[in-house]
The first five atom37 places (N, CA, C, CB, O) and aatype in JSON, in Angstrom:
{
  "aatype": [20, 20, 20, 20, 20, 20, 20, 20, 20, 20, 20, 20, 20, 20, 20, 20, 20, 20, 20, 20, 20, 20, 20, 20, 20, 20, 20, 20, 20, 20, 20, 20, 20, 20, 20, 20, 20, 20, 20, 20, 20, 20, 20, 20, 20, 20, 20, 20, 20, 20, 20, 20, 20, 20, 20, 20, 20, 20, 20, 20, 20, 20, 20, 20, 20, 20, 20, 20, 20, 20, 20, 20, 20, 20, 20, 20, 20, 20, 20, 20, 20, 20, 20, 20, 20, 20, 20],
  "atom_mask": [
    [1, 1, 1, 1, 1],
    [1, 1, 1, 1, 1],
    [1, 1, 1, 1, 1],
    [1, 1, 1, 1, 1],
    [1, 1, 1, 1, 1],
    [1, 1, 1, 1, 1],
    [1, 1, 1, 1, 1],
    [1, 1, 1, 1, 1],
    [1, 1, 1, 1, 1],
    [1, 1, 1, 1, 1],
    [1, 1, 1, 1, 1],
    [1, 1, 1, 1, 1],
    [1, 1, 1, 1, 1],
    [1, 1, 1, 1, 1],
    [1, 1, 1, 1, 1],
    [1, 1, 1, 1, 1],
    [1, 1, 1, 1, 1],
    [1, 1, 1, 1, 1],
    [1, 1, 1, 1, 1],
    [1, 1, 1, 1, 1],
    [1, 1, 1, 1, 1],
    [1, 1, 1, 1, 1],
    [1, 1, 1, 1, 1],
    [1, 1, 1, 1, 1],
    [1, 1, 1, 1, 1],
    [1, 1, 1, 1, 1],
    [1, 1, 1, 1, 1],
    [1, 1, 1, 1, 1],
    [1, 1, 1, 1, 1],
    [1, 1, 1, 1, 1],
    [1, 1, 1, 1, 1],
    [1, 1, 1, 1, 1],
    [1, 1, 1, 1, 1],
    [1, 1, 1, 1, 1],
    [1, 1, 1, 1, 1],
    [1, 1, 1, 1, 1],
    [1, 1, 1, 1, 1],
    [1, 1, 1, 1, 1],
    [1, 1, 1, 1, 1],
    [1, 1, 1, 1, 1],
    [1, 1, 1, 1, 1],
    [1, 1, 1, 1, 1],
    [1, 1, 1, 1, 1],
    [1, 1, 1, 1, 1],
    [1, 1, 1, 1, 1],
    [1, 1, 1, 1, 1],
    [1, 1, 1, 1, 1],
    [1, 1, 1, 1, 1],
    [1, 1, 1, 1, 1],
    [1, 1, 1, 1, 1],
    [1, 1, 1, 1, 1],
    [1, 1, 1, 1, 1],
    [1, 1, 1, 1, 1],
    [1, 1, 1, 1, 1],
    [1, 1, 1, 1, 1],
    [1, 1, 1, 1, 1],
    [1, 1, 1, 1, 1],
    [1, 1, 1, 1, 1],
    [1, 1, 1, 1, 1],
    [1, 1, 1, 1, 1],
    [1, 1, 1, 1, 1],
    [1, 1, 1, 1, 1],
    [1, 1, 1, 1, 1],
    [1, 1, 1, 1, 1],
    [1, 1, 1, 1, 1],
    [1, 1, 1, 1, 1],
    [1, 1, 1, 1, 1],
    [1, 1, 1, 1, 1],
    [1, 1, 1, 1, 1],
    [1, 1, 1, 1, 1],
    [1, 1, 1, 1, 1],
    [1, 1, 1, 1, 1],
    [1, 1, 1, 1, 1],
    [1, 1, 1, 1, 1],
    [1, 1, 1, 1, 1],
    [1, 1, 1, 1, 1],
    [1, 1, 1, 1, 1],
    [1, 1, 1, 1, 1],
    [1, 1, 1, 1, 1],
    [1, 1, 1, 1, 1],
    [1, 1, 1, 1, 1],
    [1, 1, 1, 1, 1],
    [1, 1, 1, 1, 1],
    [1, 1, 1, 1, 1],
    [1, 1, 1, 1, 1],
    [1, 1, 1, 1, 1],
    [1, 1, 1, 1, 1]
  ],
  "atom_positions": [
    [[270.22, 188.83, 138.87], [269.17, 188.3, 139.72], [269.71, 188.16, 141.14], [268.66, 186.94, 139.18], [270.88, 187.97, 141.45]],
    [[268.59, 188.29, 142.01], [269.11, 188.57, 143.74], [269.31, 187.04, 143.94], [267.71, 189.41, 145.11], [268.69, 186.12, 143.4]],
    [[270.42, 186.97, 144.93], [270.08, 185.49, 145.63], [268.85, 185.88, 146.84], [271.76, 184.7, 146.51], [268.51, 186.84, 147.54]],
    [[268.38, 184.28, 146.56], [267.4, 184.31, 147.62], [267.66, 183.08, 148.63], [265.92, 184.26, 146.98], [267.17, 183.01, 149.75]],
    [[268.53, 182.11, 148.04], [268.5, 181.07, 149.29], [269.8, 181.34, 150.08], [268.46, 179.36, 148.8], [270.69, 182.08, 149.65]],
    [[269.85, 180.64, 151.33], [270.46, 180.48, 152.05], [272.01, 180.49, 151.49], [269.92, 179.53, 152.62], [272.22, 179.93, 150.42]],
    [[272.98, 181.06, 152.13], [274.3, 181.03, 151.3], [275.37, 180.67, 152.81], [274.67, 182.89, 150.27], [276.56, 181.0, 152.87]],
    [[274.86, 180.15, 153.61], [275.69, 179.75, 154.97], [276.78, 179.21, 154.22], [274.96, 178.57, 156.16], [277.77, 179.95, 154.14]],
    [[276.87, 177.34, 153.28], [277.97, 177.06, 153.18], [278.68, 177.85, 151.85], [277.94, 175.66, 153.22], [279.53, 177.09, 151.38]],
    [[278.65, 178.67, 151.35], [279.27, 178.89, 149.59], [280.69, 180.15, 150.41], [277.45, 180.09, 147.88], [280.97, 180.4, 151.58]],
    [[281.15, 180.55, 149.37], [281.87, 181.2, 149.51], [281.15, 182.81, 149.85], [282.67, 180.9, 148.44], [280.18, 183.32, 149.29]],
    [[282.17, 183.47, 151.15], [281.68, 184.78, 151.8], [281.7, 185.75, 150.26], [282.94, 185.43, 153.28], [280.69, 186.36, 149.91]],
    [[282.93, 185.76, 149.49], [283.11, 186.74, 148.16], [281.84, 186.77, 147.19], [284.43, 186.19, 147.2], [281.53, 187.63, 146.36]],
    [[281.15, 185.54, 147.53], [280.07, 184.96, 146.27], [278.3, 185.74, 146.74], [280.0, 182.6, 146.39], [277.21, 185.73, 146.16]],
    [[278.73, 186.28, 147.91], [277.51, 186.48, 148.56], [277.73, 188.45, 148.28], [277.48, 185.64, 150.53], [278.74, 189.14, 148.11]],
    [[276.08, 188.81, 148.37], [275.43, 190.17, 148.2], [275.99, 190.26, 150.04], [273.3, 190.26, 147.57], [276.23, 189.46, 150.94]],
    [[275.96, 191.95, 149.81], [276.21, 192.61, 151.2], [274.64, 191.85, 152.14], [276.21, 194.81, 151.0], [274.69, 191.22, 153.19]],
    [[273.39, 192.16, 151.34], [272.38, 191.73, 152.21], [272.24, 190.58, 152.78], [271.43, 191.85, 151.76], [272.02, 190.37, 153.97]],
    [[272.43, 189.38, 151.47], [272.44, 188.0, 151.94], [273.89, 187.51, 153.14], [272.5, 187.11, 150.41], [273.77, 186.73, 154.08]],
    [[274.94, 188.1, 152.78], [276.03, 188.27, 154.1], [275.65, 188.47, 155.7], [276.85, 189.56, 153.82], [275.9, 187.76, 156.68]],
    [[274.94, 189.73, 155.57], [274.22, 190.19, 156.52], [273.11, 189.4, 156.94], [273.86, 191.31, 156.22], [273.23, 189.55, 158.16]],
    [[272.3, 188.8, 156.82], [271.53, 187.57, 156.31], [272.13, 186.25, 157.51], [272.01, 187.23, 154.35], [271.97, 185.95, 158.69]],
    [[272.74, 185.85, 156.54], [273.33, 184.68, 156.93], [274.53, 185.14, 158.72], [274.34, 184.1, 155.22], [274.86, 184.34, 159.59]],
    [[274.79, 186.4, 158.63], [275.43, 187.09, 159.93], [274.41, 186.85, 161.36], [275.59, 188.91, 159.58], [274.53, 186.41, 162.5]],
    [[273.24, 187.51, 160.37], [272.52, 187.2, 161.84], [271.94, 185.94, 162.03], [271.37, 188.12, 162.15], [271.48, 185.49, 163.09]],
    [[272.0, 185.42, 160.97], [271.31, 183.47, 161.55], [272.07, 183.28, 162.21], [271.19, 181.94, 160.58], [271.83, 183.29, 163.42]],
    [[273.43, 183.0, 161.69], [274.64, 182.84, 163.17], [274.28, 183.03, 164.48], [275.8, 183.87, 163.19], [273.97, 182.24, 165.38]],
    [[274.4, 184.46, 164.41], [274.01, 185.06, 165.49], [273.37, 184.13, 166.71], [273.12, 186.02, 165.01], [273.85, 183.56, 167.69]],
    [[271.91, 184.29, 166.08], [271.04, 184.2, 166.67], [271.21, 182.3, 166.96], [269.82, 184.98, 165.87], [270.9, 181.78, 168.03]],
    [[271.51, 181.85, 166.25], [271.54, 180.27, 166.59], [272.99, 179.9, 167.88], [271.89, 179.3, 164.74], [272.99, 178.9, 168.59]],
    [[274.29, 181.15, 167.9], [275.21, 181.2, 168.73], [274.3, 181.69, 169.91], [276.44, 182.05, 168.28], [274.53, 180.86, 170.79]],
    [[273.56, 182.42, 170.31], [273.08, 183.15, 170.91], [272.04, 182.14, 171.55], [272.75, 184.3, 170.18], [271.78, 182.31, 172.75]],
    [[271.38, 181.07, 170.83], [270.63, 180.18, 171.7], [271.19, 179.26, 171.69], [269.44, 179.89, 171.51], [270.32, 178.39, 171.74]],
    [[272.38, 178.68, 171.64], [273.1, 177.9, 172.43], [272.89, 176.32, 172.02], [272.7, 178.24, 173.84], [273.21, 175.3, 172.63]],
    [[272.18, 176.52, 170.63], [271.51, 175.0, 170.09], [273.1, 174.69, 168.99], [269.4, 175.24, 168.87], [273.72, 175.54, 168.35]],
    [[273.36, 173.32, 169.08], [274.29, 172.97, 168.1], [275.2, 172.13, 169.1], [275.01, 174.28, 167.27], [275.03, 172.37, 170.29]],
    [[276.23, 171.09, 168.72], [277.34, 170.44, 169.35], [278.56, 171.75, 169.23], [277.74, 168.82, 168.47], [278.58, 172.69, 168.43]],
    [[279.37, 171.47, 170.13], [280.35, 172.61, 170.08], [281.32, 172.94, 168.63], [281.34, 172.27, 171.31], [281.59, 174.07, 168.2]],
    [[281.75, 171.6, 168.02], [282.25, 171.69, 166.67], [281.7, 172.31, 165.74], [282.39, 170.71, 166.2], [282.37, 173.01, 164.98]],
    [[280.04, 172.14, 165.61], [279.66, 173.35, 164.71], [279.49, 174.58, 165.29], [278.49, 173.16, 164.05], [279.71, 175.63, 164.69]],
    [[278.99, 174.49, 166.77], [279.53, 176.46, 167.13], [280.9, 176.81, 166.65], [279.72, 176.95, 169.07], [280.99, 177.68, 165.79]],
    [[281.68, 176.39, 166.97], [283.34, 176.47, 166.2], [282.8, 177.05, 165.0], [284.38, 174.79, 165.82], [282.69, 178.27, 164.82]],
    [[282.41, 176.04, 164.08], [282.69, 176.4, 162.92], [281.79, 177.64, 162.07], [282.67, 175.2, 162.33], [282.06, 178.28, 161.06]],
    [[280.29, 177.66, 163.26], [279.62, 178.94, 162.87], [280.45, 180.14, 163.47], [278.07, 178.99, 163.42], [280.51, 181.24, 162.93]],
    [[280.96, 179.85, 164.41], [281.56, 181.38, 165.01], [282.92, 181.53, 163.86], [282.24, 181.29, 167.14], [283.64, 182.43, 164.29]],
    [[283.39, 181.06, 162.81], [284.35, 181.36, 162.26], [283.7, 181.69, 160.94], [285.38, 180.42, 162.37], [283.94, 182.81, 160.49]],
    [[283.07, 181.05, 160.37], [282.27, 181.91, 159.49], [281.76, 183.04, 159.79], [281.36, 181.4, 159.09], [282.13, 184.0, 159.12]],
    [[280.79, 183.26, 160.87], [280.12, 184.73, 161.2], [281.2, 185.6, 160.8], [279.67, 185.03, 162.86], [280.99, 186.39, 159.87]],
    [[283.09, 185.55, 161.76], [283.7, 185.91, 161.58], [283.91, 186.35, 160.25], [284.16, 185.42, 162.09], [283.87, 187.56, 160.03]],
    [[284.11, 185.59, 159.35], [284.29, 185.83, 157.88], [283.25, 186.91, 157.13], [284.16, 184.42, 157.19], [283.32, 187.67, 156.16]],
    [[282.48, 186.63, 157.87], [280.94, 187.42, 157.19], [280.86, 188.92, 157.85], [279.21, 186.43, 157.76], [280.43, 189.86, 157.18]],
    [[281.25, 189.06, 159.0], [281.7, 190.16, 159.79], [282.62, 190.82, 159.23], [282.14, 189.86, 160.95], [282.1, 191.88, 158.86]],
    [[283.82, 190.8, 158.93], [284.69, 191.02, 158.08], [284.14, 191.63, 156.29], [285.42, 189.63, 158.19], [283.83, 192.74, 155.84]],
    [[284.2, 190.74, 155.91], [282.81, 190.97, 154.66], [282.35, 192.4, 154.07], [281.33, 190.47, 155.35], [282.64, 193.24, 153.23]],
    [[281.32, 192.06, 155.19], [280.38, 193.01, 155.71], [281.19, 194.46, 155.63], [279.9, 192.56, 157.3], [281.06, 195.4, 154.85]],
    [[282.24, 194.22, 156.95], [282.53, 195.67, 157.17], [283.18, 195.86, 156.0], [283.35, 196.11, 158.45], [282.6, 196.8, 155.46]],
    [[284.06, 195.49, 155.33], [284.38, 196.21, 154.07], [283.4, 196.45, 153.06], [285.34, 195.58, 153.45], [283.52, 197.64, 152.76]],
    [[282.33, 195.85, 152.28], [281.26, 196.55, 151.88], [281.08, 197.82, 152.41], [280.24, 195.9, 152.1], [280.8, 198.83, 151.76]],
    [[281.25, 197.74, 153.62], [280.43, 199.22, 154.01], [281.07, 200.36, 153.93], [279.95, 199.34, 155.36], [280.64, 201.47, 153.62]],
    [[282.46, 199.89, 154.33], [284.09, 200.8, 154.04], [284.03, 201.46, 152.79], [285.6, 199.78, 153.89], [284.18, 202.65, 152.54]],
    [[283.69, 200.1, 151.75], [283.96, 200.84, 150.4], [282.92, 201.87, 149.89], [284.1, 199.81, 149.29], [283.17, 202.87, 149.22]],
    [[281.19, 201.28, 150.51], [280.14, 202.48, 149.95], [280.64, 203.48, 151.06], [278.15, 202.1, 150.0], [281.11, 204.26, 150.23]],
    [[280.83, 203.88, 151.83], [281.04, 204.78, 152.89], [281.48, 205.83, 151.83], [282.12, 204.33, 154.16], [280.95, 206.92, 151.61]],
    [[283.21, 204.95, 150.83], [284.34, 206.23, 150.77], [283.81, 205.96, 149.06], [286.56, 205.96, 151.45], [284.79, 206.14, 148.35]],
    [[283.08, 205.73, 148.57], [282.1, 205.97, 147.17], [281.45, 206.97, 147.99], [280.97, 204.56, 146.41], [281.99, 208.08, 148.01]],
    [[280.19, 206.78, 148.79], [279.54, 207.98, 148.55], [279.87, 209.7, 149.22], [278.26, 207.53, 148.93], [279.16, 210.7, 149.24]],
    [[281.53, 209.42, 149.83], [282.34, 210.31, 149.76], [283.07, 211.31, 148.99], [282.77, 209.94, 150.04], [283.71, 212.35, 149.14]],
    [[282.6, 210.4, 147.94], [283.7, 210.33, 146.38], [282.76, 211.56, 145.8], [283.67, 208.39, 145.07], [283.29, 212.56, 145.3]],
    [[281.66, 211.44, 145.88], [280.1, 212.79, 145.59], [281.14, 213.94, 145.95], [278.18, 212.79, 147.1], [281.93, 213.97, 146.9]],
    [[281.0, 214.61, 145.23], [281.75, 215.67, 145.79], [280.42, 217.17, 145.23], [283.72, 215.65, 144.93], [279.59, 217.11, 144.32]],
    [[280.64, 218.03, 145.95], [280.16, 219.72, 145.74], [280.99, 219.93, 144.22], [280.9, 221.09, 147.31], [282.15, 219.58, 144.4]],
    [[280.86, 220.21, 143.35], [281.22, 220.9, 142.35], [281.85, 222.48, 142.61], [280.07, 220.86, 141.55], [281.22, 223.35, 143.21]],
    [[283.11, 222.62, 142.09], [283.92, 223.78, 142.7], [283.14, 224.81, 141.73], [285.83, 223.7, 142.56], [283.18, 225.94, 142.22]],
    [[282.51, 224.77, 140.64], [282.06, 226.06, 139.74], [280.48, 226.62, 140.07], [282.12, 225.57, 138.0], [279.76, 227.37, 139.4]],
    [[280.23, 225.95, 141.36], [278.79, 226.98, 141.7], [277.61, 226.21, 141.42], [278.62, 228.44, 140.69], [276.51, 226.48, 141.89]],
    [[277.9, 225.0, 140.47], [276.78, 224.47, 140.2], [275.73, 224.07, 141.19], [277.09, 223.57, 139.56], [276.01, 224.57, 142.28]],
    [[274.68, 223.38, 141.23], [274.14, 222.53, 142.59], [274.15, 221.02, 142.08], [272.37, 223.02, 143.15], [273.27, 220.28, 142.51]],
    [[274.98, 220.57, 141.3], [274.66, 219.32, 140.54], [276.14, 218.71, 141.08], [274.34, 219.5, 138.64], [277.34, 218.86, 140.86]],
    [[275.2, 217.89, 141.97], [277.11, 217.34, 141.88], [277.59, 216.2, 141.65], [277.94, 217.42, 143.07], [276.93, 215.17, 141.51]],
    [[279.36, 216.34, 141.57], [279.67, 215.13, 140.37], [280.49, 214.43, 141.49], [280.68, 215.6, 138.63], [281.02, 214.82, 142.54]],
    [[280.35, 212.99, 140.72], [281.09, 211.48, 140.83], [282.61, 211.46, 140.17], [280.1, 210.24, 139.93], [282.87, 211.18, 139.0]],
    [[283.47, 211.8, 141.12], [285.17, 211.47, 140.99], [285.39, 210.38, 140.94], [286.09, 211.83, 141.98], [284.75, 209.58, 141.61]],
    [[286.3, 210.04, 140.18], [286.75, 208.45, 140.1], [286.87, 207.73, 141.99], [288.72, 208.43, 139.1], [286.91, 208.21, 143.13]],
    [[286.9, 206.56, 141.44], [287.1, 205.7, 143.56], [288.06, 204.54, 142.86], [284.9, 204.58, 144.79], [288.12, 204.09, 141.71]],
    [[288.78, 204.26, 144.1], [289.58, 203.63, 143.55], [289.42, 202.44, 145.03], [291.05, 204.56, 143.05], [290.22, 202.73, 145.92]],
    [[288.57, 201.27, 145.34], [288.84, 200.74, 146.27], [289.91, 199.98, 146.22], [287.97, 200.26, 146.62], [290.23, 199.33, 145.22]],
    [[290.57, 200.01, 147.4], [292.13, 199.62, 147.01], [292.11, 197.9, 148.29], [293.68, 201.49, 147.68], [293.12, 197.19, 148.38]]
  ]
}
């Protein structure tokens, strides 16, 4: 089942690429209007960080998965899924 609520305080590992992304741009956008005491900008700009981070590896790893697709060397047009090994 998808998460659907808010995942600002839980752990970044515990969160879907979308809800990451999600919670990236609330940051954002709440750093960006300048609302909050400075201790929680601190502490949103270090999460975003975390979620930024995150993020880009999700994307690292589908990137070099759907790399992993390869052309089939025997002519076929069907092509196959090589092992991935995200490291």
């Amino acid at each position: 089942m998808a998460k659907t609520q808010d995942n600002t305080n839980g752990s970044v590992e515990e969160s879907s690429f979308e809800q990451a992304l999600k919670d990236l741009e609330a940051i954002v956008r709440k750093l960006e209007g300048g609302s909050g005491d400075l201790e929680a900008s601190i502490n949103d700009y270090v999460r975003g960080t975390e979620l930024k981070e995150f993020c880009q590896k999700k994307l690292a790893d589908a990137r070099l998965k759907v790399e992993s697709i390869l052309k089939p060397q025997d002519g076929s047009t069907t092509p196959s899924l090589q092992p991935f090994d995200a490291k």
